[in-house]
Residue, then its C-alpha position, 0 to 999 in steps of 0.5 A: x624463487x617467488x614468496x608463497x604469498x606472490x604466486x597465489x596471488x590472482x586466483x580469488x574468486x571475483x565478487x558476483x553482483x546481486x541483482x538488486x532487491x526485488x518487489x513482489x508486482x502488486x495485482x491490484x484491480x484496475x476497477x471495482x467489481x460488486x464484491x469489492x464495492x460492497x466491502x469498501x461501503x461496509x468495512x472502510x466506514x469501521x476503520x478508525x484511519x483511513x487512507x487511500x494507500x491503506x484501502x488500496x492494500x486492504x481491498x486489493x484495488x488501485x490506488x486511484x480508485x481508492x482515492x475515488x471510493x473515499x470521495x464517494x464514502x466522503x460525500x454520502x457521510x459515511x467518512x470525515x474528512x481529517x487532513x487533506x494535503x497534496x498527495x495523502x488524504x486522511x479520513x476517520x470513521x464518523x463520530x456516530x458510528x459503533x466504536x469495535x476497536 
């Protein structure tokens, strides 16, 4: 006769793998319609820091649009350039404007 222990050997349940973390798919806009261009010139210039990727999650659009709607608010004024390194580009809101926050 076997040990208790030796015959109930084999019968645990085999570990199930999970399927691995899983990201929401962001839909963002591939271009900008009226609506959201007229949001990027009013609201982005009243932001104290301003980034592409934070333009990119506040107005739903790509992150390459975001980076050429903040050359363009750049080059009308509207933004001040602070550090511009190889990937992020950092901006702030111009002296002369209201401060809200």
């Amino acid at each position: 006769d076997k040990p208790a222990k030796a015959k109930s050997g084999g019968k645990a349940k085999k570990k199930k793998w999970s399927k691995g973390k899983s990201r929401d798919k962001l839909n963002n806009a591939p271009l900008f319609d009226k609506a959201t261009y007229a949001k990027l010139v009013e609201e982005v210039p009243k932001y104290k820091l301003i980034t592409p990727s934070i333009v990119s999650e506040r107005l739903k659009v790509r992150g390459s649009l975001a980076r050429f709607g903040l050359k363009e608010l750049h080059d009308k004024g509207l933004i001040k350039l602070v550090d511009k390194h190889g990937s992020q580009v950092i901006y702030t809101r111009t002296s002369n404007e209201g401060q809200e926050e």
